[in-house]
Every structure is written in C-alpha cells, then in structure tokens.
N, C-alpha and C positions, 0 to 999 in steps of 0.2 A: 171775615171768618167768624162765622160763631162760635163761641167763649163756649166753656160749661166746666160744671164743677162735678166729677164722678170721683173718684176715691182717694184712699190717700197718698198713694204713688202720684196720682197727678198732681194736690196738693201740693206735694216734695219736690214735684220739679218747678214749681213756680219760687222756692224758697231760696233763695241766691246762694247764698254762704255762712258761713259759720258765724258761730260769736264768739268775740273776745275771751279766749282762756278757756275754752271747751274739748282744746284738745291738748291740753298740756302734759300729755303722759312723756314721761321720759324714755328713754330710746332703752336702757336697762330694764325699765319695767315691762315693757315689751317683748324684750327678747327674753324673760324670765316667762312671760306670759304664753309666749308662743310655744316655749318648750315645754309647757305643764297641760294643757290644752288637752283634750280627746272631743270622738264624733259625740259623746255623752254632753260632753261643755257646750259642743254647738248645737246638739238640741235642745237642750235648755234655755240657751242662749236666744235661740229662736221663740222660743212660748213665750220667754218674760219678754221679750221686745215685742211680739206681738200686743200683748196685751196693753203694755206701755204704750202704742202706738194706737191702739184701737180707742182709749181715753182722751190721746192728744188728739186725734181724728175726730172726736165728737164735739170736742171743744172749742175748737179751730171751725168747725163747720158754722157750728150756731153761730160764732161772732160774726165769721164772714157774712153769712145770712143775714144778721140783722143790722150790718153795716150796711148790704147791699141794698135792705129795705129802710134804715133808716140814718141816712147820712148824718151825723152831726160830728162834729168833733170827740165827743165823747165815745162812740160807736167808731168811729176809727182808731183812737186810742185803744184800745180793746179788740180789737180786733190785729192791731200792729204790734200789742202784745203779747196775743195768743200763738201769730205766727213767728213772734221771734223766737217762743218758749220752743216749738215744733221744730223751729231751726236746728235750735242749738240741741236738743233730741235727738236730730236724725245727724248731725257733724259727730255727734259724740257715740251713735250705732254705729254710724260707717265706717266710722273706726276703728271699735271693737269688732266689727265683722271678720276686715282685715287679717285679725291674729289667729284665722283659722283656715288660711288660705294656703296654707302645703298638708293641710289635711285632708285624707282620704276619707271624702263624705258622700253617703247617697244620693242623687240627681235632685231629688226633689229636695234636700238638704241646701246643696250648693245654690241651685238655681235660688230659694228665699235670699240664701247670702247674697250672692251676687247682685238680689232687686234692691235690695238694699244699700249695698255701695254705690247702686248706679241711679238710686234716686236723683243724689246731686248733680245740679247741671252746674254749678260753678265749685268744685272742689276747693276747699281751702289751704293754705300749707299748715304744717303742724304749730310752725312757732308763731304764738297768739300776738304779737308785735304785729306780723306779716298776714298775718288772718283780719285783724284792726284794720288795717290798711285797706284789704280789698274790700271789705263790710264800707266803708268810707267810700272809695271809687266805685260802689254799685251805687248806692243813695246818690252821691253826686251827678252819673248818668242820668238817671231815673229822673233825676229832678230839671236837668236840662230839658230833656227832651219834653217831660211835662208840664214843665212851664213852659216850655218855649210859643213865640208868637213874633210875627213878622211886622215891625211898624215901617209904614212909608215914611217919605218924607215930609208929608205934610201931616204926620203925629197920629195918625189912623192906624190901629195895632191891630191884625189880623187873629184869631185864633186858630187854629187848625183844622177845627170844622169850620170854620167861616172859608179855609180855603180850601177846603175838599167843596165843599157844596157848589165852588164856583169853578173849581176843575171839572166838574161833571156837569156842569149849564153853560156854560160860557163858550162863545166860539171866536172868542178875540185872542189873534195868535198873540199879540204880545200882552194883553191882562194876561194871558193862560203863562206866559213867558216871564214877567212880574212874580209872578205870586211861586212860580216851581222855584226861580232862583232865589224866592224871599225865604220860603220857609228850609231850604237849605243851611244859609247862613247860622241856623240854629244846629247848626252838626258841628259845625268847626272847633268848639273847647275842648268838645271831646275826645279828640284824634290824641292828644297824650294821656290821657286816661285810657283811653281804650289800651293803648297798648303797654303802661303800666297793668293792667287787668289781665292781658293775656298771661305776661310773663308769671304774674302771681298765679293765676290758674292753673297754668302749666307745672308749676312746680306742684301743686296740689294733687293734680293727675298722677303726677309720675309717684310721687307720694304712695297712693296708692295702686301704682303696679300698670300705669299707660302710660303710653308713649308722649302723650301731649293729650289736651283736652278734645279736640276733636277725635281723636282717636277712641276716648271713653264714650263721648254720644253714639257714635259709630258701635258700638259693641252693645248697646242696648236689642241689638236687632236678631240677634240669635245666630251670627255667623259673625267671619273673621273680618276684622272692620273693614280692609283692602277692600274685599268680596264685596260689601254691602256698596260703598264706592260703585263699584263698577256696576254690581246686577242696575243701578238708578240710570247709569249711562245706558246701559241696554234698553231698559224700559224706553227711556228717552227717546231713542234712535227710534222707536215704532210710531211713535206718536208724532215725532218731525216733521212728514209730509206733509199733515194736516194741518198742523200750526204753521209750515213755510207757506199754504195754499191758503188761509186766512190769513198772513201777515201779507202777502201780495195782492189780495183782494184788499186790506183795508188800506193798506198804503197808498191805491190807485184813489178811492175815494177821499182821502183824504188830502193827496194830491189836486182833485178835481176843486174840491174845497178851498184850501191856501192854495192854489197855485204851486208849479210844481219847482220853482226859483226855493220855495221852502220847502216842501216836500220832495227831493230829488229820488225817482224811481228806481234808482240800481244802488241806494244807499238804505243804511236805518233808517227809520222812523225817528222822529224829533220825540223826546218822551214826553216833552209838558202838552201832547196832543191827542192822548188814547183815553180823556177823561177820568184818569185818576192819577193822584201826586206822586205813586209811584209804577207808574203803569204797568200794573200787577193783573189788572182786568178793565175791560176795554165796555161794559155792558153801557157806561155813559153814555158812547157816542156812535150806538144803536142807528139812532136818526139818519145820522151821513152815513153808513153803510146798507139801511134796511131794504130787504128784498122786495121789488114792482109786486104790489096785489098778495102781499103775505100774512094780512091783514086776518088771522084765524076766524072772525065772526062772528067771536063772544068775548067777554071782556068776565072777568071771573070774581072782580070786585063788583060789578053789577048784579052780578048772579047773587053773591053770598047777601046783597043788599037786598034783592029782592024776593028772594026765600027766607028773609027774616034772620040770617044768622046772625045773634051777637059773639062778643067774645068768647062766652060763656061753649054757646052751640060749637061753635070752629074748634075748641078742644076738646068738647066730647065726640067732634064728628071725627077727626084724628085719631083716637083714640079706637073708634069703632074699624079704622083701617085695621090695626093691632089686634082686635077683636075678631075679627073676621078670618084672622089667620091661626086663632088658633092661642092667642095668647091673652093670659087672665085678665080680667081687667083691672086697671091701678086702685088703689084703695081709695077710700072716701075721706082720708087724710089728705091725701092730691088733692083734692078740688079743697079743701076746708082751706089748707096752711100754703098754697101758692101764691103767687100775685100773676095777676094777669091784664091787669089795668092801672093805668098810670093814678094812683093817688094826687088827690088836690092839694089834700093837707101839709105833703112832705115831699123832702127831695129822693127820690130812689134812683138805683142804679137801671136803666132802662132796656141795657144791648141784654138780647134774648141767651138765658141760659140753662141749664139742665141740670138738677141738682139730687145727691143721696146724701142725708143730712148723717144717717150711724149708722153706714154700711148694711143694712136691713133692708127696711120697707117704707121707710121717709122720704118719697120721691117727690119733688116739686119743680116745675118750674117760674123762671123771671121772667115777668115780658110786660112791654106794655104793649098790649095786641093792640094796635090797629087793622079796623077790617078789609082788609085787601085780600087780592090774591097772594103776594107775596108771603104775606103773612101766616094765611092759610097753608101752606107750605114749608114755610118756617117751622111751624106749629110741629106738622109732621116731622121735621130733621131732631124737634129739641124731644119731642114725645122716642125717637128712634134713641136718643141718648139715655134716656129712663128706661125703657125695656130690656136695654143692654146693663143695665147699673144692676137692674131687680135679679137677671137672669145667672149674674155670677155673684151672688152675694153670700150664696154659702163657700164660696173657698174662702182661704186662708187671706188676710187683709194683704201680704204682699202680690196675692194675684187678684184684686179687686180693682183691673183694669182690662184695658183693651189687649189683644192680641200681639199687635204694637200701639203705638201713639198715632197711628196713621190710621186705625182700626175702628175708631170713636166716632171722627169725625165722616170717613167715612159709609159705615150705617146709617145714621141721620142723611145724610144726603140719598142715599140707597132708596129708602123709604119714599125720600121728595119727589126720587125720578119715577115714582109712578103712581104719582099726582098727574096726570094724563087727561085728555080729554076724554078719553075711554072711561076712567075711578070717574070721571062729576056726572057722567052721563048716570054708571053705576050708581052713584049715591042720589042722584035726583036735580042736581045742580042745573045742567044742561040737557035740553033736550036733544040734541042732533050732534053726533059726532061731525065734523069738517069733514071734508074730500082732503088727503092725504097729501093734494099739491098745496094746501094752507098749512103744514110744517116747515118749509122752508125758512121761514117766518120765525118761527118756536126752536128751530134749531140755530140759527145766526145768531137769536141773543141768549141761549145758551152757553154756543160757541165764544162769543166775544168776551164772558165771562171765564168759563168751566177750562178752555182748550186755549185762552190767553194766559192764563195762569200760568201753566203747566213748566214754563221753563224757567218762570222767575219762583215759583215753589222748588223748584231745582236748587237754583245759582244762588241765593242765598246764604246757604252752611255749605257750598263748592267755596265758597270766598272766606267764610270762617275757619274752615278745615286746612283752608291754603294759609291762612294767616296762625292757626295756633301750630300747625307743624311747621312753620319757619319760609316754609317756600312762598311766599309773599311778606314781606319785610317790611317795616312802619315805612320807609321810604316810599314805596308803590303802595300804599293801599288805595287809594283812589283810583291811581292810572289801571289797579288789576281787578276792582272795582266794574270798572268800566268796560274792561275786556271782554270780563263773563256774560256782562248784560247785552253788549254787540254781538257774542258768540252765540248764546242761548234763544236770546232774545229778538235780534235785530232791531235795539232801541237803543237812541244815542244821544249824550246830552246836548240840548238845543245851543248852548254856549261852550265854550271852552272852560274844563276843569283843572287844577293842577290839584300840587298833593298841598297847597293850602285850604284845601278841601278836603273835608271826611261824608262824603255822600251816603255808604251806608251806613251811618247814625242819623240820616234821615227815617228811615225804616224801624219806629215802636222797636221790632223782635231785635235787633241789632244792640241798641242801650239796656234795652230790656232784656238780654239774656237769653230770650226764649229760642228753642231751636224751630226750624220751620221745615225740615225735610218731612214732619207729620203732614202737612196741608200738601205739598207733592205729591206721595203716598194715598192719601186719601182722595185725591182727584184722581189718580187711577183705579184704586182699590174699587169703587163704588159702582164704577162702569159692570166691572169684571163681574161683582155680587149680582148686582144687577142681571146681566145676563145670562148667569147662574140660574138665580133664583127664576127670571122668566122659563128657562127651558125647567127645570125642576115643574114649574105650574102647568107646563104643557100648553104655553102661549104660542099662538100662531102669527100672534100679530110684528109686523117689524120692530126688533129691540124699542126704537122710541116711541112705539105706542102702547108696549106690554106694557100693566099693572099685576101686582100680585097680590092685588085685594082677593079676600075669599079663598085665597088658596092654600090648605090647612098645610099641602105638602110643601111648598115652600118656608109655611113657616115655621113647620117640627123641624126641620133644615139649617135655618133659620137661629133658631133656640139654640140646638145642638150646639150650635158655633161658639154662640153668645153668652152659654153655661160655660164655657170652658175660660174664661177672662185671660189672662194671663199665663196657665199653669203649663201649658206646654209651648214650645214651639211657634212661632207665630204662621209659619208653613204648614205644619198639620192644620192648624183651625183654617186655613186660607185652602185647605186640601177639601178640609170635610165639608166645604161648599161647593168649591168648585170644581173640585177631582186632579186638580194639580197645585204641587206644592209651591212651584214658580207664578209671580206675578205675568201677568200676560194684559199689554195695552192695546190687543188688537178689539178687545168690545169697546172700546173709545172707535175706532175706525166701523165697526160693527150698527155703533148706534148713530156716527154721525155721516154713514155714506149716502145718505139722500144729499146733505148740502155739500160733501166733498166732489160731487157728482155738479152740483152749482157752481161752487166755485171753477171747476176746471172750464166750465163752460166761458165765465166771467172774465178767466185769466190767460184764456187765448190771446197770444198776440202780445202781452204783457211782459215786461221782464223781469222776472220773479228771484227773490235771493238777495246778498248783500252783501 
C-alpha cells in the first residue's frame, strides 16, 4: 500500500491514544458543563479548536518531514514529541466535544463535532491510571512487531524484508515454509496484550457513546455502523466470481508446480505460496501463472530509458497528465522542497509518499524514484494524492480529507489506471499501441494483485469487529482468525495453528492499530471512478484501455468531487461522479472481462471452490 501524509484528520488517525492525565475531568464537572452549554459554546468551541489544531498540524507536519528526510535520533525525538503533544490535543478535543452532544446543532456544526470525536482510532478511558496502561500496550505492540525478526537455528536472524524478498523469489516449498512459520513466532507475546487492549479500548468507546470500538470505526462512514457491515458484504458478493475464477486458475498452476499431494485442488491454497508473507497479493508469482504469448511488446522501463527520462522528467511528465485535464499546475515550491532521489549523504525514509506540509499549498512528495515503469506509475498515484490535498484546502481543517479513508487512496490509483498503452503512445513513449489479444498479459498481473487483494482488504477489521464486540473471544482468536481467511479467501495455513498462536499480529495494521477496510474500499472505489470518468471523456475504447488524459470534462468532474473533501456525505461526492450514491463493483468485472473470459476457458474441466 502506499503511505502518504494529507491532513490532519489523517494525522489523528495514526495517533493511538491518549496521555497520561489528559482527561482527568471529573464526572461533576461535566455534568455542570453539559448543563450550561448552548449552540453559541459549540461554535466557538469549534473556531478555537480549529485554530488550535491548525498550529499543531503545521508542527507535527515539519517534524515528521524532516524526520522522514533526515533520520537521526534527534529528528525522531522531535518528531515523537511533536506527535505526543497532538495526541494529548486531540484526547483532550474529543472530550470536550462530547459535552455537546444532546444539543441541537446545525449539520455542518455536528458533523465538525462528530470528525473530531472520531478522529481517534484507539479511544482512551477517562481514568488516566487506565489511559497509562493502554499508552503502555500500544508501544509494547509496536515495538514487537518492529523489532521482531526470525533467527534459525544455526544463528542466522532474518529481518522482514529479508523475508518478504524471499517470499516473492523463492520457489522452495519448504524455505517458503520456513520463513512464513519463522516470522509468525513473532506474533505470539502479543495475544495477551492484544486483548488487554481491546478491553481498555472498548471501555474508551462506550465512554463516548459506542457500542464497542469497532462499532465507532464503523460510524466514520456516514451511515449506521450495522448498514456499513453489510453494504462491504454486498460489494463483496459482486466481485466473488472473479476472485473464485482467479483463485481456481491459480491453484491449478500452482498445483502443476508443487505437485498436487501439496496443493490439493478441491481445498485452500497453502498461504506461504502466493508470494507474499501474508498473501494479500499474489503479483510475485506472476511467472507460474503467466498467460502463453502475453508478452505486451514493449517494456516501459526501456522506453523511459531511452527517451532520456530522469527522475526529474517522470514527474514533470505526471504532472502534464494533471495538466492536461485541466488542472493548475503544482507550484515551483514542489519541485524546490520534494525529494525524489535517494540521498548519499543520509538515511531517509524511502516508501513513496504524498504530502501538504500547512494545509495550503506546500505540496511535496517522498520517493526515491527509481526509473521504471513501475515507478512511473507510482509517480502518477502520489501526484493523484497532492491534487486531491490542493483541491480541498480551502474548507474547514476538519474536512481537509478524503470523502472517506477509502477516497485518497483510491484517486491515486484512478489516475495509475490510465497509465495505459494508449497515455505512452499519447505522450511519445511508445510508438505502436499492441493488438488488444497482448492484454491478457497486463490484466493477469494486475489481477493477481488488484482482485487478490480484495477479500483479505475485507476480512481484516471482519475479525477486528468480531473481536471488539465480543463475538470472537481471546479463546478463538486464531481458530476465527483462520475461518475468515478460508471463507473470504480460500487460503489456509500450510501447518497446523492452535490459539498458542496469534497470526493476526503477524499483519503491521493489526499491532499497529491501523484500520484497513480503506484499502478494500479503495480497490473498488477506483475501478468505479475510473469508469466514470472514462464515459464522462466520451472514451470508446474497452474500460482497460481508456485514459482520461486531455479530457478537461472529466477533469472539471474530477475537481468538483475532490473540492468537496470531507464536507458532505461521502455518497453525494461518490454521486457527483458517478451518478449513483451506492458503491457499485461491477467496473471491476467491466474492466477485467477480457481475462474473466481467459480464465473460464482455463478452468474448464477444473474443480473450482473450496
């Protein structure tokens, strides 16, 4: 997933919990408070925390910034200062927001309240003892799973990238077997912390006014948490046949591969076999599934080689996509205060991100561009995050986001899909678009990525949700665990797990707090924009080969949406593109029926399911 930094709501969700003794208000002063209150106190109430917020937002920006560019200990000090100060800022808003919640307030009143309380993803409880406590169990997470590393037997300590890199090249079932059971072992402390965590969280929520903490992430989305539940089920179910017609397609090759004594065809998939440690996406193992003579005919990192692109050119040529549509070009501050190249000198933060440094016009991004295609691509998804930062920057800082969290990432991806062989011809890259039978090729490992995804961006916060409302109990978090990933999925662990196992504290987001139904969301969202925005262009071509370069009407379209941040609804902005307020995952089937049309072929005779 690419990272990025856009305002300060997003900021706030990355902030775990409160500090010690931030919320010490007594229960008396509260109910004095709540009773003296009018809509007069919560408009006020709202300017000064704005402005308050708008300060720590600028502050908090630059440290990170110059921690991300200049690693040293000191620049992390400072920067772990700046966010504790924002912490205990926004535990000590959300609080006060609180005491104005049986007031009858205007929409656009409420709604600031309400982005406010629900900044927090780990809610604290009021009494600072117990607020200590889970501040304590989030670092101690945090620091397992970041330190953690897998040594053999013969003293050889693996790091995490040492063992991603080899989950994606290795075709040795049991090295591949080795290293998924190694870096598990690094989940297991966790399983009582974890659920010390819940308990504290949950009492946090209900604090203020939910039901359990999953029920408050749930209520970010502008409907009733249940609803939001289900409408992700519905989505799901449209997208199924193509993920069940890919998961039976790769299981056979993979099959062919180990042998089918390992790979048994009427069961799951073994996980430590899809090329990544959490087979979340499957684009590693490209190779053993790639389609006869799919082979497109141009290679796009040779292109950029041999028309001279440097780093430099790859983001101005990005940028001219953006331009083309209609929209201003980024200041001459961008190119001055970005990084885009890996520094000799010093250690920097490298994974590609998108940043608005004071809510304005301070757009930059991180990257250490390597020139690829990939890259080039990339370029476009982080450039799609700054267009969107620039275009809502005049609301109000609590709507200096995306539509939802699923909205951001989204867009950036929108933009990549029509990075096309059609846009390099446009731009001068290539000269000869393919014959149309060389996408099969361009859409497999799309697929293996984009549409492998989709059910483990699911079952994620399905397993979190089931764990902070009770209906999955420390007892079973593994064995239920395991269920959703066989359910959603059809992947299942290559060895036997019991609940002396905590497998999802193998998963970054899981220790780390973070919620992930945004990266689900945004895998559908982007299709849907996508095939918006093509018909808005008056494209004739098949969805996967539309670009909407040059097309001013999809990008005033475009704008419209992306001026609107956060301030209504996340359905109207999802309306005034696509003309419906409901998500709809049939441009996923839309854009991938050339190879659903492959696979059916492939998976004759096969016995598909699990």
């Amino acid at each position: 997933m690419t990272s990025f930094k856009l305002s300060l709501p997003a900021l706030l969700v990355a902030s775990a919990v409160a500090i010690t003794g931030c919320n010490a208000t007594s229960k008396q002063q509260e109910t004095q408070s709540a009773q003296q209150v009018t809509a007069q106190d919560a408009k006020a109430f709202l300017a000064n925390t704005e402005t308050e917020l708008m300060a720590l937002y600028n502050e908090v920006s630059r440290a990170e910034w110059i921690y991300a560019n200049f690693i040293t200990h000191d620049t992390s000090g400072l920067s772990a200062a700046a966010n504790e100060k924002m912490t205990a800022a926004v535990v000590r808003l959300a609080n006060e927001a609180s005491k104005f919640d049986k007031l009858d307030l205007d929409e656009d009143s409420r709604r600031k309240l309400d982005k406010l309380k629900l900044a927090l993803t780990l809610p604290a409880p009021q009494d600072p003892a117990k607020t200590a406590e889970l501040s304590k169990i989030v670092a101690e997470l945090g620091g397992l799973y970041g330190k953690g590393k897998y040594c053999k037997e013969d003293g050889k300590c693996l790091s995490l990238g040492d063992m991603t890199a080899t989950m994606a090249t290795s075709r040795d079932y049991d090295e591949l077997l080795d290293i998924w059971t190694g870096w598990r072992e690094v989940a297991k402390p966790m399983r009582p912390l974890y659920e010390q965590q819940v308990e504290l969280t949950n009492q946090g929520a209900n604090e203020l006014g939910y039901a359990d903490t999953g029920a408050m992430w749930r209520s970010k989305y502008d409907m009733p948490a249940d609803d939001f539940a289900k409408e992700l089920d519905r989505i799901w179910g449209q997208v199924k046949p193509l993920y069940n017609s890919l998961h039976c397609h790769v299981r056979a090759k993979l099959g062919e591969k180990y042998g089918e004594d390992k790979v048994p065809q009427d069961k799951p998939i073994p996980a430590h076999l899809l090329g990544n440690m959490w087979a979340q996406t499957w684009g590693n193992i490209y190779d053993v599934v790639a389609p006869a003579n799919a082979d497109p005919g141009y290679d796009v990192t040779e292109l950029l080689a041999k028309h001279n692109y440097d780093e430099l050119k790859m983001v101005r040529g990005a940028e001219k996509f953006f331009t083309s549509m209609g929209f201003a070009p980024l200041p001459e501050t961008f190119y001055e205060r970005s990084l885009f190249t890996k520094p000799q000198d010093r250690d920097v933060q490298c994974h590609a991100s998108a940043w608005n440094l004071d809510s304005k016009d301070d757009l930059r991004i991180k990257m250490c561009i390597q020139r690829t295609g990939e890259e080039f691509s990339v370029i476009h998804h982080e450039l799609g995050h700054n267009f969107y930062q620039r275009a809502y920057n005049t609301q109000p800082i609590y709507y200096q986001e995306s539509a939802n969290d699923g909205f951001h990432e989204a867009i950036g991806d929108t933009i990549a899909l029509s990075v096309t062989p059609g846009y390099l011809k446009e731009i001068g890259l290539l000269d000869e678009v393919p014959d149309e039978s060389k996408d099969i090729g361009l859409l497999m490992k799309m697929a293996m990525d984009k549409i492998a995804f989709i059910p483990f961006g699911l079952l994620v916060d399905q397993w979190r949700w089931k764990v902070f409302s009770g209906e999955v109990t420390p007892e079973n978090y593994n064995q239920a665990w395991w269920e959703l990933r066989e359910k959603y999925q059809g992947v299942a662990a290559p060895v036997a797990r019991t609940e002396e196992h905590f497998d999802p504290g193998a998963k970054y987001h899981v220790p780390g707090n973070t919620p992930y139904t945004r990266y689900f969301l945004a895998h559908v969202l982007q299709f849907e924009f996508h095939r918006a925005l093509c018909e808005i262009a008056g494209s004739k071509e098949s969805i996967h080969r539309c670009s909407v370069y040059n097309s001013k009407e999809a990008g005033e379209r475009l704008d419209a949406m992306l001026k609107m941040g956060s301030s209504r609804p996340w359905q109207e902005a999802l309306a005034s593109v696509t003309g419906k307020p409901e998500m709809d995952a049939t441009a996923i089937l839309d854009y991938f029926a050339p190879l659903q049309k492959y696979l059916d072929e492939q998976n004759k005779g096969r016995q598909c399911g699990w």
